[in-house]
KOLBAGU-258827 format. One record per residue (C-alpha): y, z, x; residue number from 1. Coordinates in steps of 0.5 Angstrom, whole numbers, plus 500, padded with zeros to 3 digits. Layout:
BEGIN
PT    y    z    x  seq
PT    Y    Z    X  NUM
...
This chain:
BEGIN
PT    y    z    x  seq
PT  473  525  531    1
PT  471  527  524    2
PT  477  530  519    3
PT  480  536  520    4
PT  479  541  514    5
PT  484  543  509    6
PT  481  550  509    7
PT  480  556  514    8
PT  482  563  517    9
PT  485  563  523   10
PT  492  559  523   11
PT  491  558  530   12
PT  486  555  530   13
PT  488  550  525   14
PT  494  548  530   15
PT  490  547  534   16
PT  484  542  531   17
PT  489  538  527   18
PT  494  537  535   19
PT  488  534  537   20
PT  486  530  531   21
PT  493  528  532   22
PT  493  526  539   23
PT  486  523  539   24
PT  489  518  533   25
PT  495  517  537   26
PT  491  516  544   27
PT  486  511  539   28
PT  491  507  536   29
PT  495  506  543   30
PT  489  504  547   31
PT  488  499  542   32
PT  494  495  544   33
PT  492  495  551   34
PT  487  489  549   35
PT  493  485  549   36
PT  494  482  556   37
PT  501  482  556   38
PT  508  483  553   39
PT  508  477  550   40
PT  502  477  545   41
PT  507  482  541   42
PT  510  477  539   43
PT  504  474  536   44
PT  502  473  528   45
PT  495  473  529   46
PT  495  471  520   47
PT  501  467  517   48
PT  502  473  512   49
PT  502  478  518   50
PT  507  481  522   51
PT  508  480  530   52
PT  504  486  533   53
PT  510  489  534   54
PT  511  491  528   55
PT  504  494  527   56
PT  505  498  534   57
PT  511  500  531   58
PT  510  502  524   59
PT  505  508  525   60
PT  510  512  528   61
PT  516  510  524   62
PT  511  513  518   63
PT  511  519  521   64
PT  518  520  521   65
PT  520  517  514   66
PT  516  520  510   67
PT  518  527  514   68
PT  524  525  512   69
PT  522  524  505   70
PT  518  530  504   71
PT  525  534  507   72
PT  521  538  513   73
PT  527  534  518   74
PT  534  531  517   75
PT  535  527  523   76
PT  532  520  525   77
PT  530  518  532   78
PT  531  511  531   79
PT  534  508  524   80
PT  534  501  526   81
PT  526  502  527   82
PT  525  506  522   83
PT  529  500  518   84
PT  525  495  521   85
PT  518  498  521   86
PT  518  501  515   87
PT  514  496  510   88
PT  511  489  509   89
PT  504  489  511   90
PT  499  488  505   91
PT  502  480  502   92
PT  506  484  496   93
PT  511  479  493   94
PT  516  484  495   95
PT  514  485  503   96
PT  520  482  506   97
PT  517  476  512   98
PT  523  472  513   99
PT  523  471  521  100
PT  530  471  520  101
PT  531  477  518  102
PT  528  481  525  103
PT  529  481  532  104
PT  523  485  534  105
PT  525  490  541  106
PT  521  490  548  107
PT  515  493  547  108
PT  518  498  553  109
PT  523  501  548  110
PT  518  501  542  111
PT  513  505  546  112
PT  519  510  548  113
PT  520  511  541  114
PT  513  513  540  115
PT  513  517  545  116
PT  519  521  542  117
PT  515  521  535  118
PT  509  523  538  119
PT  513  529  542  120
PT  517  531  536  121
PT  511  531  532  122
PT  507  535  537  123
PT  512  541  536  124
PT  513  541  528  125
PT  504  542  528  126
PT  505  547  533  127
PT  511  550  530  128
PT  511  550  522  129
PT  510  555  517  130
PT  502  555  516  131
PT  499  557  509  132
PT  491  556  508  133
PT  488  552  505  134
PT  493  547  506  135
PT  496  543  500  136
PT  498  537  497  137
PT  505  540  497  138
PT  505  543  504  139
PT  509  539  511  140
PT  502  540  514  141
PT  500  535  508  142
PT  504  530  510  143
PT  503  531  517  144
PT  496  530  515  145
PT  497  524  511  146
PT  502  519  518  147
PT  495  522  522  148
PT  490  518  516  149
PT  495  513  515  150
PT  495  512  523  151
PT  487  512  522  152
PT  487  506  517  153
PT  492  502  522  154
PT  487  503  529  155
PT  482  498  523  156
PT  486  494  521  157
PT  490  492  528  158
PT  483  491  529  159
PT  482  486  525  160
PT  489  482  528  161
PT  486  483  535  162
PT  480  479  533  163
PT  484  473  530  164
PT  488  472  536  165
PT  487  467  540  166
PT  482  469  545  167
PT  485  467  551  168
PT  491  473  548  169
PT  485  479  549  170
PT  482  481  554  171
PT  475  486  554  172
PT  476  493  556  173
PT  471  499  559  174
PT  472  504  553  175
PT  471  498  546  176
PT  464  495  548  177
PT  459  492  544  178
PT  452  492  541  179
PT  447  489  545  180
PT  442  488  540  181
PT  442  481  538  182
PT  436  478  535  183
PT  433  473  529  184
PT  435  475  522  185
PT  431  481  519  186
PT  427  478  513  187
PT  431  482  507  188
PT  428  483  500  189
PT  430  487  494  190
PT  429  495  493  191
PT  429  497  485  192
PT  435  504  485  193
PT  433  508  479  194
PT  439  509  473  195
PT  443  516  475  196
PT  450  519  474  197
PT  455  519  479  198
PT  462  522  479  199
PT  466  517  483  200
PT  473  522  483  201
PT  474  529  487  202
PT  477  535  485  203
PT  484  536  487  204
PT  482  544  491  205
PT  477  539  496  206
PT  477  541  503  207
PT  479  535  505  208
PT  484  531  505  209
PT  485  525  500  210
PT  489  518  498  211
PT  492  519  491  212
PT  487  515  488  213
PT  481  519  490  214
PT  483  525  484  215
PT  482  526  478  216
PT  475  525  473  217
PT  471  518  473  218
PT  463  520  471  219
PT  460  513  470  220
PT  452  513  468  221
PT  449  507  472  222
PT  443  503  470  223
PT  437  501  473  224
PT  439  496  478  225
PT  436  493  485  226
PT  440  492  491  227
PT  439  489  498  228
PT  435  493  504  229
PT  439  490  509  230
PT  447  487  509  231
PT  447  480  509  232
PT  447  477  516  233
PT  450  472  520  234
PT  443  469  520  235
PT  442  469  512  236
PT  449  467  510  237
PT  447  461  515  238
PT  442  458  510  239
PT  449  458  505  240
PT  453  454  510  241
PT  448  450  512  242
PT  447  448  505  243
PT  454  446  504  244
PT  456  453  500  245
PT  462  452  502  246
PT  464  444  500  247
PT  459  445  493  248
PT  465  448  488  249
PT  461  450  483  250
PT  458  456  487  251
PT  467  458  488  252
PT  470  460  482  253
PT  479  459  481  254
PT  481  464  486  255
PT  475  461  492  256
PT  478  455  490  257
PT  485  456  491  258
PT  483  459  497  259
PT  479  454  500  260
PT  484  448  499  261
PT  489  453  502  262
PT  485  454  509  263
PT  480  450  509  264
PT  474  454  511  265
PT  468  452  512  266
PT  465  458  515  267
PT  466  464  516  268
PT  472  467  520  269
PT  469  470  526  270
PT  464  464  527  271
PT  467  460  532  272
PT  464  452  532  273
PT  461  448  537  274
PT  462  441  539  275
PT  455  441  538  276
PT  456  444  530  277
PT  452  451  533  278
PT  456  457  532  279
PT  459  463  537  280
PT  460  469  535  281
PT  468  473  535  282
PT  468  480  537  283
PT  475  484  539  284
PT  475  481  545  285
PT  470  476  546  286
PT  466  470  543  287
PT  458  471  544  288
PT  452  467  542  289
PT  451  468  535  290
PT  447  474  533  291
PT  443  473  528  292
PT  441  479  526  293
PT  448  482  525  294
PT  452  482  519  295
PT  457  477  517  296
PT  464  478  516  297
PT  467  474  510  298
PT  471  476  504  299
PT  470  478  497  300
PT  470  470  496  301
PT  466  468  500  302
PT  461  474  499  303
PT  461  471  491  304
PT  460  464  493  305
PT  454  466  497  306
PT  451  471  491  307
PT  452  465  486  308
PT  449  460  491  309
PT  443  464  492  310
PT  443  465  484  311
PT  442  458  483  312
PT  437  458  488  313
PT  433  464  487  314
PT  433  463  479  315
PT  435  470  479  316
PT  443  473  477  317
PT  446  477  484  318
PT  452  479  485  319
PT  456  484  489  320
PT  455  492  488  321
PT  460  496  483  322
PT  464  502  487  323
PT  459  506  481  324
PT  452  503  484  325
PT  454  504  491  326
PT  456  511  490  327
PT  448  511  487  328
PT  446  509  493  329
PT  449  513  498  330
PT  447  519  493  331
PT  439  517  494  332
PT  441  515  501  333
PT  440  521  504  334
PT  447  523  507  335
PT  450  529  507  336
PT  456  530  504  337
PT  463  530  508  338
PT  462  536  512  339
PT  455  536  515  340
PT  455  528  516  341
PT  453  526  522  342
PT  457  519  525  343
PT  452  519  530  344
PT  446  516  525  345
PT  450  510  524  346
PT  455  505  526  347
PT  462  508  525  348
PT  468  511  528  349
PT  466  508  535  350
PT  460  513  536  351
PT  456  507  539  352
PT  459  500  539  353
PT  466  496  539  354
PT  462  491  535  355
PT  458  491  528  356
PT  450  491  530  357
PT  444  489  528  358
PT  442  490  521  359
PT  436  494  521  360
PT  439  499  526  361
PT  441  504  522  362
PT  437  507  517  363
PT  438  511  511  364
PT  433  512  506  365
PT  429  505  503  366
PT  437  502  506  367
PT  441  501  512  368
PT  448  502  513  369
PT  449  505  506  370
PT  455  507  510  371
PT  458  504  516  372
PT  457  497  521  373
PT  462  493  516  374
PT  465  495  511  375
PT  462  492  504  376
PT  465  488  498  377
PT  464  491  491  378
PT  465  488  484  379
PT  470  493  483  380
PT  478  493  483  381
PT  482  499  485  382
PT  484  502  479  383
PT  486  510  478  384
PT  481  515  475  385
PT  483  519  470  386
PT  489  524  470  387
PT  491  519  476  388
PT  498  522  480  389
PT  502  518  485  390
PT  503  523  491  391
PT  511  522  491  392
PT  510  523  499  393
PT  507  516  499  394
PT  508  512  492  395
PT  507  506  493  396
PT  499  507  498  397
PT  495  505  491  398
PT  499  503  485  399
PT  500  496  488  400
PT  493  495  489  401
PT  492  496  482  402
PT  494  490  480  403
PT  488  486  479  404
PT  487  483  485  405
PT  485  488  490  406
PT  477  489  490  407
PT  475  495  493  408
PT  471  496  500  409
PT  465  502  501  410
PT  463  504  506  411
PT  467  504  513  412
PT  466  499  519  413
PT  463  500  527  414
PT  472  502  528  415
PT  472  506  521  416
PT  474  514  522  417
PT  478  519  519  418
PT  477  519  512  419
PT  476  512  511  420
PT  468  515  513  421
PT  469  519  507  422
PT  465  519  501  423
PT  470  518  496  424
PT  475  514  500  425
PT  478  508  496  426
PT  480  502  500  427
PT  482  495  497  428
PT  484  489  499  429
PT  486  483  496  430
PT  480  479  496  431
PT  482  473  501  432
PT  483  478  506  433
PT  479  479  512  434
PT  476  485  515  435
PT  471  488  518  436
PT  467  487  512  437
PT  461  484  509  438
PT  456  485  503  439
PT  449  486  501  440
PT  447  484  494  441
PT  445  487  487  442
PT  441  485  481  443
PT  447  488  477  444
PT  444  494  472  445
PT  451  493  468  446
PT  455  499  471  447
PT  460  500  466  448
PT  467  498  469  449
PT  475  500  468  450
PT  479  496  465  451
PT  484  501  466  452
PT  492  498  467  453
PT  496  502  471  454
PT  503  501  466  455
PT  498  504  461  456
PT  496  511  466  457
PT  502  512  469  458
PT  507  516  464  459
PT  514  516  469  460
PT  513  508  470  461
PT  512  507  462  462
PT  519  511  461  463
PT  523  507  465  464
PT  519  501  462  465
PT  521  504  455  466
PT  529  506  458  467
PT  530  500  461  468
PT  527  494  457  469
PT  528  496  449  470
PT  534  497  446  471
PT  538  504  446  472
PT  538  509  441  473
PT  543  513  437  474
PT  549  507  438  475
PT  548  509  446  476
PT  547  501  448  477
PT  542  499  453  478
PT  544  503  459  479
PT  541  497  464  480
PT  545  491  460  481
PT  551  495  459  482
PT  552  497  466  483
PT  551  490  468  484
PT  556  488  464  485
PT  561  492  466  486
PT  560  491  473  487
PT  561  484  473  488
PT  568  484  469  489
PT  570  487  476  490
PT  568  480  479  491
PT  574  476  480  492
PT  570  469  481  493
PT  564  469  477  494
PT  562  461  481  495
PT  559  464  487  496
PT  556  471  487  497
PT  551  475  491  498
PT  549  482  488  499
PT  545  487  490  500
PT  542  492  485  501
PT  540  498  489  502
PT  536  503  485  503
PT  534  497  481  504
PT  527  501  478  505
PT  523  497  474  506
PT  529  491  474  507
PT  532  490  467  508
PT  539  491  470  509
PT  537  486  476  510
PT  535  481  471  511
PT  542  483  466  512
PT  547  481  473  513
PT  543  474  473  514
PT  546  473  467  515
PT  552  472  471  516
PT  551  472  478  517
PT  547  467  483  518
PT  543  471  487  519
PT  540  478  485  520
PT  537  483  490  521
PT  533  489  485  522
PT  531  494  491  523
PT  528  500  489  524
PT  525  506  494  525
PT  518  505  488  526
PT  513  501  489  527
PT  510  501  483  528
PT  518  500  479  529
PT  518  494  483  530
PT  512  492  481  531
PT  514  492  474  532
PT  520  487  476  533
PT  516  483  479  534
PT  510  483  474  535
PT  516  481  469  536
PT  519  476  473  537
PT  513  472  475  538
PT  508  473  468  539
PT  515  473  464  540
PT  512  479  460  541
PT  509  487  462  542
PT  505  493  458  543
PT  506  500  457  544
PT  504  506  453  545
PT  509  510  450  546
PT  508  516  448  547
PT  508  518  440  548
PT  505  524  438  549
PT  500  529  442  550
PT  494  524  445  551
PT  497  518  441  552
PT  500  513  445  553
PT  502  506  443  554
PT  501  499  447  555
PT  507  496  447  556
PT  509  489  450  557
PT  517  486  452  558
PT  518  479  454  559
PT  523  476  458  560
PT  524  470  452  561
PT  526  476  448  562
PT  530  479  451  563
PT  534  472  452  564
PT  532  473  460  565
PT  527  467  462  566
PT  533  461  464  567
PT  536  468  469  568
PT  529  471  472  569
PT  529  466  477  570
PT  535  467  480  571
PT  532  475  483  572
PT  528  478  488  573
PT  525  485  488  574
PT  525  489  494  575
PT  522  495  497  576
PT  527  498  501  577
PT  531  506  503  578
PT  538  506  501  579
PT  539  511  505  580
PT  537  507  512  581
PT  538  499  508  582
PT  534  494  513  583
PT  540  490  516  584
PT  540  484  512  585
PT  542  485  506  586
PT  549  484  507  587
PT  554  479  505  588
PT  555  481  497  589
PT  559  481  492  590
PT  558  486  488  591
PT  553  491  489  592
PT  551  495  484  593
PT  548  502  484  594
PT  546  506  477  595
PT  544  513  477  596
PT  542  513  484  597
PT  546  517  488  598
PT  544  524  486  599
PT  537  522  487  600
PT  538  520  494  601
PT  536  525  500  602
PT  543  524  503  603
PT  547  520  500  604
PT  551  519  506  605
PT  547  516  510  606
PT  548  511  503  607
PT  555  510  502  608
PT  558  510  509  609
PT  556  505  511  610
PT  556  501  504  611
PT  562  497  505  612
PT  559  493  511  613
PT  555  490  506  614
PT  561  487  501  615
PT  565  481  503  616
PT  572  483  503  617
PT  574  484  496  618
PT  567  486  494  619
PT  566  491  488  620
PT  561  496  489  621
PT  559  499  483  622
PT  556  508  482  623
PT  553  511  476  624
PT  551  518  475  625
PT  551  524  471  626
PT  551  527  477  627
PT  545  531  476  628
PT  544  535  483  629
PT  537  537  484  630
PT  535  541  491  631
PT  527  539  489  632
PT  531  531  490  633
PT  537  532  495  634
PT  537  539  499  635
PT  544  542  497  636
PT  548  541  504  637
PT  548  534  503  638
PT  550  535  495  639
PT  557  531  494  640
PT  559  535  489  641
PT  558  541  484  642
PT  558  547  489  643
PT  564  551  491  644
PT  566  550  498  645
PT  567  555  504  646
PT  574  557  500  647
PT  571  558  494  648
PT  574  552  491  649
PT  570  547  486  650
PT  568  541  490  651
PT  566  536  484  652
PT  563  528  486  653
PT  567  524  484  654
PT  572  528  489  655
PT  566  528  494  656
PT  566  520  493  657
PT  573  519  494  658
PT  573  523  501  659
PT  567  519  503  660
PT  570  512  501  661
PT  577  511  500  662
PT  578  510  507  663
PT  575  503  505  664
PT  576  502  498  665
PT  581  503  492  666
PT  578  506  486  667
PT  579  502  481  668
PT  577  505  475  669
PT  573  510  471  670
PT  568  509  464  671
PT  563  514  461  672
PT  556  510  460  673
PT  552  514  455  674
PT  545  513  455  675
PT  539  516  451  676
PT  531  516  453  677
PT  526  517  449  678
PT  520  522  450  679
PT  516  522  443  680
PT  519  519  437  681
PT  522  526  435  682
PT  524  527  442  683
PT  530  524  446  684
PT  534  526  452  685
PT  542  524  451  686
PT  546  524  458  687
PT  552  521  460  688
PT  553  517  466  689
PT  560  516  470  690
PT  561  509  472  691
PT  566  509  478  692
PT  568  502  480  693
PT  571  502  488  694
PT  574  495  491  695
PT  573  494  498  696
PT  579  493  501  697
């Protein structure tokens, strides 16, 4: 199916097209899994940076409900064990949590009952919320939207799981059948593409629905170059095998290198090699003869180990397209833009095979497969585009990526859909990833690139990095330095703490409690806070801007070394994690640490009722906040304080935490902590802080 319209006129009708979007992606996704023969392939890793399987089935319907939960359109949870366990870890982040220990995965009967209730409850909110259209950014619809795409996304990268497992885990099913045109390699050739002038970026009143980083302003003048007519086949790339392009080093750069030396590869992935050195060929769920006139799947590694190969040979400078010089030939390709394109002019969204296909199938102009049959490598690494926001539904689906090691892929493969098949769609992948993607060649025009950080175009994380890593202001110390300190004079036996600093952002005060403590877990809801800790603990420096006057910002930089921290660091570990329903494991503390937290919590609650299971006895916990309730964070019912209660009498938060903990705790003591950010140098925010100090008893 092809995505659903954000606009229309009739309410009833939207219903409906985004209920069938909504099961066919739901019916797709589960059809999947029945390639798999039995219960125990589950189980499987099919890629050692992966999960099991079962995390895969699982984690597209626990999205639905968190991010619901999230975006405050429900309250309830269907399983909060699932929705702990299948929340996170899928994209080899530092902060992905892959310890087996830490799992016990569920019978694959209980996890589909789970759907099913996901699926029902979904069904009903579709059916049954209020609907305004065009549907935006900050409607329920759009987070809706948003769990059907993010399911979408997971049909190909499953996939991709599914055709690493061992063949004999896979069994062939009626409706994934594969292309039958096999033939002898094409003969390729380059075709010159005029200069021309690409926007890259969509406007956010769009009538489709977007990925966070698809908005915002990118106009790029692109010089004349010239591309391959086809993608580059299995039978083109054999000539680099063949000429031991993957044993010569000089054709690999550092990270090819790394990437050899730590998998061996002689060969692309899905090559599979015979006794008698010929190759078969691995599709979803079969090993055919090699078909020469298909494209090769390798990763952005491989791609540029050929282009550097075939540059010795040829005496001519290749190297992979930039996401500008793909947008040109997709503009001159003939396509038409989202809503009148036709899936059936090229291999896409399962519209003809269960496989790639032959290269010179499917025409567009002077070029094939401008979009579709595999995804294409670019020289380009995701960044934002200017005026980039962060949705706040969903933080952490594009600032990881802008990390410098994420390349983008253009193009969509024979499995893409939804708005994967998009013209502005933004997917990246670290470049010793595999998925159904391959490349064709360009002699680069010098397509202008971003050199773009995200610390430098994020004004929220750049605050915090200013709040957290400089020194305070106006006599009010180091808010993250100061806590940490106060917090461990609690500590009856400083030789052997565990601590846990829940709501960490950007990590100084994970890195302060190392000064003291053994061991330290900074966990934080924000991806793109916890990569800021991770950057600083694994490079021992980070960047930002921060704002001066107007359109002046200036560059700032902090080091671990300055702030005396570099002998500590290695003592912490950052995770992503939701205070409010904490995977099980983390557990067995001495000191849990929590600043400013709980009054940005949606239901503080479900944080602190629980708390206490994961201190040892004795075990101090440790609250901060100014108590600053805000609906727009925490709906009023689940306040804990500042409102009046059914007899009038005022409810403050400490009362509130005293009737919600002392059945477990004694209170200790109390401290005002002052604290100052700064917002421009003649603007600053002073707030004070309430720290309160609770023994488990």
């Amino acid at each position: 199916m092809l995505p659903i319209t954000l606009d229309g006129d009739n309410v009833t009708t939207k219903r409906q097209e985004i209920r069938d979007y909504f099961h066919n992606t739901y019916a797709l996704f589960e059809l999947l899994f029945t390639m798999l023969k039995d219960d125990s392939v589950f189980y499987k890793q099919s890629e050692i940076t992966r999960h099991p399987m079962i995390f895969y089935y699982g984690h597209t319907a626990t999205f639905f409900i968190n991010k619901l939960i999230l975006g405050g359109v429900i309250t309830k949870r269907i399983n909060g064990d699932f929705e702990s366990m299948f929340a996170i870890g899928v994209d080899e982040m530092s902060w992905d949590d892959m310890d087996k220990t830490h799992y016990s995965w569920p019978k694959v009967r209980d996890v589909k009952v789970y759907r099913d209730a996901v699926k029902t409850a979904v069904d009903n909110l579709i059916m049954t919320l209020p609907m305004t259209l065009p549907i935006k950014q900050d409607d329920p619809f759009w987070i809706i939207l948003m769990g059907i795409e993010h399911e979408r996304i997971h049909i190909e990268t499953s996939s991709v799981l599914h055709r690493q497992l061992d063949i004999t885990d896979v069994q062939c099913i009626d409706a994934l059948k594969c292309s039958t045109n096999y033939g002898d390699a094409p003969s390729n050739k380059l075709i010159k593409v005029d200069a021309g002038s690409v926007n890259l970026a969509k406007e956010r009143s769009h009538n489709l629905y977007g990925w966070d980083n698809e908005y915002g302003q990118s106009n790029i003048h692109v010089n004349a170059f010239e591309a391959s007519k086809f993608l580059v086949s299995n039978g083109e790339y054999l000539d680099f095998v063949t000429d031991g392009g993957y044993a010569n080093s000089i054709y690999w750069d550092d990270e090819g290198k790394k990437f050899l030396d730590i998998t061996g590869a002689q060969h692309p992935p899905f090559w599979v090699k015979q006794d008698d050195g010929s190759f078969k060929y691995r599709t979803l769920s079969q090993e055919i003869s090699m078909p020469q006139n298909w494209p090769v799947d390798v990763n952005q590694l491989e791609a540029m180990a050929f282009c550097r190969w075939k540059s010795k040979r040829d005496d001519v400078t290749y190297t992979l397209p930039s996401e500008a010089e793909w947008f040109r030939l997709y503009e001159l390709s003939g396509l038409s833009d989202e809503n009148d394109f036709n899936i059936y002019r090229a291999n896409l969204n399962l519209a003809h095979y269960a496989s790639a296909t032959a290269v010179d199938e499917f025409g567009f102009g002077a070029f094939y497969d401008i979009v579709g049959n595999v995804w294409q490598w670019t020289s380009t690494p995701i960044d934002g585009f200017e005026g980039f926001k962060v949705h706040p539904i969903y933080d952490d689906f594009s600032t990881p990526t802008f990390d410098g090691k994420h390349n983008l892929i253009k193009g969509g493969s024979f499995i893409s859909s939804g708005n994967e098949i998009m013209k502005h769609s933004r997917y990246a992948f670290r470049r010793h990833f595999y998925q159904h993607a391959g490349f064709r060649y360009v002699v680069d025009g010098g397509a202008v690139k971003s050199e773009k950080n995200i610390y430098e175009t994020d004004s929220l994380v750049s605050q915090y990095c200013d709040f957290q890593y400089q020194e305070g202001y106006f006599e009010a110390a180091n808010f993250a330095k100061k806590c940490a300190e106060l917090s461990v004079e609690y500590v009856n036996d400083l030789q052997q703490v565990k601590a846990l600093d829940i709501g960490c952002a950007t990590g100084r005060s994970s890195f302060e409690l190392a000064r003291y403590c053994n061991e330290v877990a900074g966990i934080d809801f924000s991806a793109r806070f916890i990569q800021v800790g991770v950057t600083m603990k694994n490079s021992g420096v980070i960047h930002y801007e921060r704002q001066e006057e107007g359109d002046f910002k200036s560059k700032v930089s902090v080091t671990l070394e300055a702030l005396d921290l570099q002998e500590v660091a290695s003592s912490v570990n950052f995770f992503q994690g939701d205070a409010c329903n904490l995977k099980a494991h983390f557990s067995g503390y001495n000191l849990i640490m929590a600043n400013n937290l709980i009054d940005r919590l949606y239901e503080p609650k479900l944080f602190l009722q629980d708390i206490h299971k994961r201190l040892n006895d004795k075990g101090i916990l440790v609250l901060t906040s100014p108590y600053t309730w805000d609906e727009s964070y925490t709906k009023k019912e689940f306040w804990l304080g500042g409102y009046c209660d059914e007899t009038g009498e005022k409810v403050y938060t400490l009362d509130g935490l005293k009737s919600l903990l002392l059945k477990n705790f004694e209170l200790l003591n109390t401290h005002d902590v002052p604290f100052v950010i700064r917002e421009t140098p003649r603007k600053f925010q002073h707030t004070v802080s309430q720290m309160s100090v609770w023994r488990k008893r």
